[in-house]
C-alpha positions as CSV (number, residue, x, y, z in Angstrom):
1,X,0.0,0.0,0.0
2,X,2.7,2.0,0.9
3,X,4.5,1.4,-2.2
4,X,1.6,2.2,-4.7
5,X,1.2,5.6,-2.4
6,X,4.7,6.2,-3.1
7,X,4.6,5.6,-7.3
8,X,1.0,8.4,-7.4
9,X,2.6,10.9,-5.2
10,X,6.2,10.7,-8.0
11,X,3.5,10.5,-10.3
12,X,2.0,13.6,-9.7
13,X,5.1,15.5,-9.1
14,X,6.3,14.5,-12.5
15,X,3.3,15.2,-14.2
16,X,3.8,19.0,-12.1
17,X,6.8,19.3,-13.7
18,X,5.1,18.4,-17.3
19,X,3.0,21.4,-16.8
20,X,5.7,23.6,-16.0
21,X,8.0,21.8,-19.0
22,X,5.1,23.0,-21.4
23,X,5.7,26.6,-20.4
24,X,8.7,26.6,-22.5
25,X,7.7,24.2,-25.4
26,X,8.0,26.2,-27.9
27,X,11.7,26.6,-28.2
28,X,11.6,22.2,-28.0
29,X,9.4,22.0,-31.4
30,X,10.2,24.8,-32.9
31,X,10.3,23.9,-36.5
32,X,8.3,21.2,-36.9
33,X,5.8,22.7,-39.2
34,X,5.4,21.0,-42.6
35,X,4.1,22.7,-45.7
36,X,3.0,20.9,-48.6
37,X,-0.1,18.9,-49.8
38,X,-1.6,16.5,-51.7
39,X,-4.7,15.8,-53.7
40,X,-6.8,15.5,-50.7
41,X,-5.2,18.8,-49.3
42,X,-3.8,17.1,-46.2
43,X,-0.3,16.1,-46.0
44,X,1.3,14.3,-43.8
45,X,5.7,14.6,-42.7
46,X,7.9,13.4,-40.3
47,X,9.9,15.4,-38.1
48,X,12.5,15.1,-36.3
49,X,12.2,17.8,-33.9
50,X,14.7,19.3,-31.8
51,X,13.6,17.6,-28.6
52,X,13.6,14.2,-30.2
53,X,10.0,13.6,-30.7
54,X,8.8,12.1,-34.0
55,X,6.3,15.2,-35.5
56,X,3.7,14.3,-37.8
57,X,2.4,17.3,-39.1
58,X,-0.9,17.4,-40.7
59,X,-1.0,20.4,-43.6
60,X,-4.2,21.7,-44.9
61,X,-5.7,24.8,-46.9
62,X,-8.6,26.6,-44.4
63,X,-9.1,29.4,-42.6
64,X,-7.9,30.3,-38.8
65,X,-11.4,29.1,-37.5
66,X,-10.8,26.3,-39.2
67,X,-7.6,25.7,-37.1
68,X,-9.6,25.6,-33.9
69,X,-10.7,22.7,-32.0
70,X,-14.6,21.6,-33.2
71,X,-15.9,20.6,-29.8
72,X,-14.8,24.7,-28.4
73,X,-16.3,26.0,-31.5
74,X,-19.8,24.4,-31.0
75,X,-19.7,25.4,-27.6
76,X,-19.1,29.0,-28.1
77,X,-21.5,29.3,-31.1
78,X,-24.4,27.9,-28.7
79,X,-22.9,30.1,-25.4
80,X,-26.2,32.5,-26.0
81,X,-28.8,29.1,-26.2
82,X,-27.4,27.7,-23.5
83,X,-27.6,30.6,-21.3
84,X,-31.1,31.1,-22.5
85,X,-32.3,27.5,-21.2
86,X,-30.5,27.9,-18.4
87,X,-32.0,30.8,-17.1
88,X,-35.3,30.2,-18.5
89,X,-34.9,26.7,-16.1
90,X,-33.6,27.7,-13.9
91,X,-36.1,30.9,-13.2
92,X,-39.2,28.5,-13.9
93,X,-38.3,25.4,-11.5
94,X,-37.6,28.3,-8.4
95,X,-41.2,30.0,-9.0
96,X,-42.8,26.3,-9.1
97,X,-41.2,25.6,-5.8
98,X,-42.3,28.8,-4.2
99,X,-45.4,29.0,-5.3
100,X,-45.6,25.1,-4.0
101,X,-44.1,26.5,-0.8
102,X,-46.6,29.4,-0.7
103,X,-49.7,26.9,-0.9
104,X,-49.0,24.5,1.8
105,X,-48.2,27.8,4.4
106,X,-51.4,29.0,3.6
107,X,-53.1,25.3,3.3
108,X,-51.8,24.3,7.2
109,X,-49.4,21.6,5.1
110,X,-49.2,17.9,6.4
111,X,-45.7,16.8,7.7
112,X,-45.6,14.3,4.7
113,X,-46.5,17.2,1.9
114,X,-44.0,19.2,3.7
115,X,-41.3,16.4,3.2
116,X,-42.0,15.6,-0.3
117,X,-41.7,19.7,-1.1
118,X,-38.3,19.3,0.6
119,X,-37.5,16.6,-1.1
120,X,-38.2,18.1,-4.9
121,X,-36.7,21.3,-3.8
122,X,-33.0,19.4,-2.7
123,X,-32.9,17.8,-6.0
124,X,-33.8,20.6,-7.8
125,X,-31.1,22.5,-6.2
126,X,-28.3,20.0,-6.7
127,X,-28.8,19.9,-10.1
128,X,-28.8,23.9,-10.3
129,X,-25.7,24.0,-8.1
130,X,-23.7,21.5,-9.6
131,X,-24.1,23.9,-13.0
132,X,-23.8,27.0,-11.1
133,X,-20.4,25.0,-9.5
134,X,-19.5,24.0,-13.3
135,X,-19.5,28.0,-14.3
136,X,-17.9,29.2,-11.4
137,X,-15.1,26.9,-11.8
138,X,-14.4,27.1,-15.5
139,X,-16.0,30.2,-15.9
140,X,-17.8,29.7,-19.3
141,X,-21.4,28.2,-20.3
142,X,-21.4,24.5,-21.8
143,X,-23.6,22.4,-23.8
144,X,-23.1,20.1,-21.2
145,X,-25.6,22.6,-19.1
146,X,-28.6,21.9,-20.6
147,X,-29.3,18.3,-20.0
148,X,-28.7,18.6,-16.2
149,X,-31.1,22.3,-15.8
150,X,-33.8,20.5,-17.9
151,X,-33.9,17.2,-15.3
152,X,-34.4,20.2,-13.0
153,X,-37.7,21.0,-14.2
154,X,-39.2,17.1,-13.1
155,X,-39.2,17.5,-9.4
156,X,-40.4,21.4,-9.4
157,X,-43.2,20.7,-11.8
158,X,-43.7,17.5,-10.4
159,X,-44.5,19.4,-6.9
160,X,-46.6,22.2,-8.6
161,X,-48.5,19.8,-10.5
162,X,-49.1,18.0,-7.1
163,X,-50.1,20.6,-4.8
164,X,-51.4,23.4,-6.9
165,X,-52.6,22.1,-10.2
166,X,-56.5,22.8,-9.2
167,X,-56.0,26.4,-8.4
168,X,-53.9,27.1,-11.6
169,X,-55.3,29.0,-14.7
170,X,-56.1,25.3,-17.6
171,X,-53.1,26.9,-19.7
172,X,-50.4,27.4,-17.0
173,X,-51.2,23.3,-15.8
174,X,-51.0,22.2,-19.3
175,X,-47.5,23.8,-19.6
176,X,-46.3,22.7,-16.6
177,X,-47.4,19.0,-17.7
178,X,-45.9,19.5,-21.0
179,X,-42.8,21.0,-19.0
180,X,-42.7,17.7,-16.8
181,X,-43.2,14.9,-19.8
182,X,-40.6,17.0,-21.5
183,X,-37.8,16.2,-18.8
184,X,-39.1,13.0,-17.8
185,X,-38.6,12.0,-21.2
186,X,-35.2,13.8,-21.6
187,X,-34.1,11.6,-18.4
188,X,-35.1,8.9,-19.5
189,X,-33.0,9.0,-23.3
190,X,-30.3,10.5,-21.0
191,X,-30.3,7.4,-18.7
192,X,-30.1,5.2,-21.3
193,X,-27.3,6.6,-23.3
194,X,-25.3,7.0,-19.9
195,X,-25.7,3.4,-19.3
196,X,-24.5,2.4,-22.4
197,X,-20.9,4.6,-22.1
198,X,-20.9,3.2,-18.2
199,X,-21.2,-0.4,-20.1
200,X,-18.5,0.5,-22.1
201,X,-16.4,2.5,-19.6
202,X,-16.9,-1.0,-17.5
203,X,-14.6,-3.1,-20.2
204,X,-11.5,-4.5,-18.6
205,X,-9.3,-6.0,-21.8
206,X,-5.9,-6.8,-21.0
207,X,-3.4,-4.3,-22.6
208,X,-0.5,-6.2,-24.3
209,X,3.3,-4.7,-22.9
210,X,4.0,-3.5,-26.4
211,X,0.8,-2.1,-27.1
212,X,0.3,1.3,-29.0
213,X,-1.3,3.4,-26.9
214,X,-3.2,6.3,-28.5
215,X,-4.1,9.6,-26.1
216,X,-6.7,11.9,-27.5
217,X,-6.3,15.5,-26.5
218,X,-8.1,17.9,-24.4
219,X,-8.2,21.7,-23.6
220,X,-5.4,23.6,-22.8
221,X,-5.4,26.9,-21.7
222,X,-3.2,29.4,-21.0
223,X,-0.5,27.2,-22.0
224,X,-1.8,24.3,-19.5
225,X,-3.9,21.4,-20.4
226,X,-6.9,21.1,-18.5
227,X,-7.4,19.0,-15.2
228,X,-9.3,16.2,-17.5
229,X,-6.6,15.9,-20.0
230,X,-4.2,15.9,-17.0
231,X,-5.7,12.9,-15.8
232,X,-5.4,11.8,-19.3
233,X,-1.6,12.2,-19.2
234,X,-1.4,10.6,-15.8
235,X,-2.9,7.2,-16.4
236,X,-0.3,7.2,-19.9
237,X,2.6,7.9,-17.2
238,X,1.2,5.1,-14.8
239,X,0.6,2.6,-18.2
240,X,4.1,3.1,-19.3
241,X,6.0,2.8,-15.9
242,X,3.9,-0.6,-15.7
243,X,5.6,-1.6,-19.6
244,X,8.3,0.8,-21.1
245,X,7.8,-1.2,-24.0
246,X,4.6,1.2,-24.7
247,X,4.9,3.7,-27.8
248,X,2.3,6.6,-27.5
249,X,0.4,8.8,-30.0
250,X,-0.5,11.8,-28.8
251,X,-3.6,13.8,-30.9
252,X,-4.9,17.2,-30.8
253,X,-4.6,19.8,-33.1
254,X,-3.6,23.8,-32.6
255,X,-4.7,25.4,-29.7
256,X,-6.4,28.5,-30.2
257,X,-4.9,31.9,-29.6
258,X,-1.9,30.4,-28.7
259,X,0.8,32.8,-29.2
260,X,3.3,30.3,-30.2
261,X,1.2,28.4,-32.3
262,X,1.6,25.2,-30.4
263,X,-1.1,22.5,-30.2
264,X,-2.4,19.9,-27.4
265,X,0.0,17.5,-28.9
266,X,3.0,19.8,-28.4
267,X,1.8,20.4,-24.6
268,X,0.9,16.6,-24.4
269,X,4.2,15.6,-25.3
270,X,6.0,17.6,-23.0
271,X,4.4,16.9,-20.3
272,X,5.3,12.9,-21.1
273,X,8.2,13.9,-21.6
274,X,8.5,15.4,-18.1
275,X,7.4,12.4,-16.3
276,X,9.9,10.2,-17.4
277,X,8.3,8.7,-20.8
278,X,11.4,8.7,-23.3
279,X,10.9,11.1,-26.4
280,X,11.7,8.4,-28.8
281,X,8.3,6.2,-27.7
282,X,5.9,9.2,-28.2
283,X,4.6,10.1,-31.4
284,X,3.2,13.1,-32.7
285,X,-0.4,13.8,-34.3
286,X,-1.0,17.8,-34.5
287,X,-4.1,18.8,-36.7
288,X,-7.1,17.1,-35.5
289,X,-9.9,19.1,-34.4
290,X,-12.6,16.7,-32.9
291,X,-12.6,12.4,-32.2
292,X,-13.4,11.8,-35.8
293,X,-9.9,13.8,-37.1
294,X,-8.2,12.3,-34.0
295,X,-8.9,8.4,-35.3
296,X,-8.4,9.4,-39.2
297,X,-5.4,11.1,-38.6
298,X,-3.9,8.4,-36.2
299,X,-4.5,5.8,-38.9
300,X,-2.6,7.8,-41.3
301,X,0.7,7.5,-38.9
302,X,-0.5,4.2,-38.1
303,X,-0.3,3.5,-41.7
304,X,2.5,5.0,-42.6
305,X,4.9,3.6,-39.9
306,X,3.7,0.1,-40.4
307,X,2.4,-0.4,-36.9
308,X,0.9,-4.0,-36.0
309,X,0.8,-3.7,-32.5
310,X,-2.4,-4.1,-30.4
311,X,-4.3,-0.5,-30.3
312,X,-5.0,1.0,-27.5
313,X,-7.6,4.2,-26.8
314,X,-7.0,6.4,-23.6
315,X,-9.3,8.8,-22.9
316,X,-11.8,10.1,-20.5
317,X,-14.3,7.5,-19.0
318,X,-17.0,10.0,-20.6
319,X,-16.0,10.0,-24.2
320,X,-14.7,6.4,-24.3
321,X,-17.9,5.6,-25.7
322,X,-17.3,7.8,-28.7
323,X,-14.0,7.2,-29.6
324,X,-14.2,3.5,-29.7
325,X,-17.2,4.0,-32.5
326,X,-15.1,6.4,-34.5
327,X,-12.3,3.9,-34.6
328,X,-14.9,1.2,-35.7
329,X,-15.9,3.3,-38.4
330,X,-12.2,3.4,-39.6
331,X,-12.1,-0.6,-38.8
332,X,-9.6,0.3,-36.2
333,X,-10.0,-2.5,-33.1
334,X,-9.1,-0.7,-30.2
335,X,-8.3,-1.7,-26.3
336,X,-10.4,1.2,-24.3
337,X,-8.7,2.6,-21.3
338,X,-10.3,4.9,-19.3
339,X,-9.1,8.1,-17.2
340,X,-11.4,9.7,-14.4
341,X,-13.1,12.8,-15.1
342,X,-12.7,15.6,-12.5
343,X,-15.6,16.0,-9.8
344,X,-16.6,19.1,-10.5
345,X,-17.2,19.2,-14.4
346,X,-18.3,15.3,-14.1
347,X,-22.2,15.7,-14.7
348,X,-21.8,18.7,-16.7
349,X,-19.0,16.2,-19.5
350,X,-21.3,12.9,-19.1
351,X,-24.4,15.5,-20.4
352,X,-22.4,17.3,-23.3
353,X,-21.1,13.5,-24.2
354,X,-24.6,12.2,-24.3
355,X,-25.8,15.2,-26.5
356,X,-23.1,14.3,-28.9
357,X,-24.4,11.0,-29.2
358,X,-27.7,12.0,-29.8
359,X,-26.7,14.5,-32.8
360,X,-24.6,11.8,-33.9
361,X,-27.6,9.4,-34.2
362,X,-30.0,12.0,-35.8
363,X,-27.7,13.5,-37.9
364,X,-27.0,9.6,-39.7
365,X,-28.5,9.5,-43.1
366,X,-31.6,7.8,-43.8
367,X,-31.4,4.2,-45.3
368,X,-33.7,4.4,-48.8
């Protein structure tokens, strides 16, 4: 016990010192650019970078939006919708509960009422302050937002509908019934995509010692990556110091408004690099935006350097799910390991990962 204590706390402190190694990547892969293309517009090089790491540079024509990660993108184009639900929720579930309130005061309550208003009004309020915990934190509005503010709405209409429905105006009960089927069915499709990641999340295949391991990127910001790709990062350092015969593929693409034009793989690969994972077992993948590019991309090294090794997929325990039927797509069979995501963003990335699901399913063409 003693001993594994011992390997998380170096862990940890190596991973620290990743952080602070990534400060001052740019000077390590300075260079590694590639320019080119090819009839697809999309080129891929090798490097040799002056830190050692293997660089494949992925080339294309686009714009600077185009540049930026996918999943930030969506998120900042439906900032305004998501604050609008949110409130809209938010206000709507707190006048249900007081007006709830305000009827059994003026009805001489029973105990029991009393306890099942108390009851709708603590969930209620744990979902509202795990997303009002989610902005504070990472000070921004997600997607991930919505689902947990619209489960809100079943326990305060639920209690309106229950204790005031006979003095409410025929058009005000109808809404809030309409409001209540609404969430209960949103629950419902929520709870059964969730099970189906947890299923997946729940695999245990054994990783083979000279397995490729492939780590998709996450946000970095200010020049750090995020706590969830941290824990990304970690559970590579932990896989390799269990067999140094792992080689690595890192994948993200630029991070935007970075001043030195770096992207998650750069910071990714520092990091490693920092804990103790040797330069010349990491590869490089530095132009995918979102999982699909991350899985295409990959192949194209995987390809290219002749790779037959088992595949293995490290991410988040959340978008595990997701990444596994993206490499399926590509006929890629693929080992799923899992990292934990943070506490305090977990509800708020399980909801934005079963909303990508969902648009994935309705936005798959039609068989004739």
């Amino acid at each position: 016990m003693a001993n594994d204590a011992d390997k998380s706390a170096r862990r940890n402190a190596s991973l620290s010192a990743g952080v602070r190694a990534a400060d001052g990547a740019a000077n390590a892969v300075a260079g590694v650019y590639a320019s080119g293309g090819g009839s697809d517009n999309t080129d891929f090089r090798a490097h040799a970078s002056t830190d050692g790491h293997a660089v494949y540079a992925a080339t294309a024509t686009g714009d600077a939006d185009a540049q930026s990660s996918t999943s930030l993108a969506i998120a900042r184009r439906l900032a305004p919708l998501t604050a609008f639900v949110c409130m809209v929720c938010s206000v709507a579930g707190l006048v249900a509960l007081v007006a709830s309130a305000w009827w059994l005061a003026t009805r001489t309550g029973t105990p029991i009422r009393w306890g099942l208003w108390v009851l709708d009004l603590v969930v209620w309020g744990m979902l509202v302050a795990s997303n009002a915990r989610y902005w504070v934190t990472h000070s921004k509005l997600a997607v991930g937002m919505i689902p947990p503010v619209i489960m809100s709405l079943a326990p305060s209409m639920a209690s309106a509908l229950y204790f005031i429905r006979f003095d409410m105006p025929l058009w005000l009960r109808w809404v809030c019934w309409l409001l209540l089927i609404a969430a209960l069915l949103f629950m419902a499709l929520f709870a059964a995509y969730f099970l189906q990641v947890r299923i997946t999340y729940a695999r245990r295949d054994s990783v083979e010692p000279d397995a490729t391991v492939i780590v998709l990127g996450g946000t970095v910001r200010n020049g750090r990556p995020c706590k969830t790709l941290l824990l990304r990062l970690d559970e590579a350092v932990r896989m390799w110091q269990t067999s140094p015969r792992h080689m690595f593929i890192v994948t993200g693409g630029p991070v935007r408004g970075d001043s030195r034009s770096l992207c998650e793989a750069d910071y990714m690969a520092q990091t490693l690099a920092a804990a103790g994972v040797p330069r010349d077992h990491v590869l490089l993948e530095r132009r995918a935006r979102n999982t699909a590019e991350n899985m295409e991309f990959t192949l194209k090294i995987l390809e290219q350097q002749g790779i037959r090794t088992q595949l293995v997929v490290l991410t988040s325990d959340y978008h595990l799910h997701r990444a596994l039927r993206e490499g399926r797509r590509l006929g890629l069979e693929l080992v799923p390991v899992a990292s934990p995501t943070p506490p305090n963003s977990r509800l708020q990335q399980w909801s934005q990962e079963v909303l990508a699901l969902l648009a994935k399913v309705f936005r798959q063409p039609r068989a004739r």
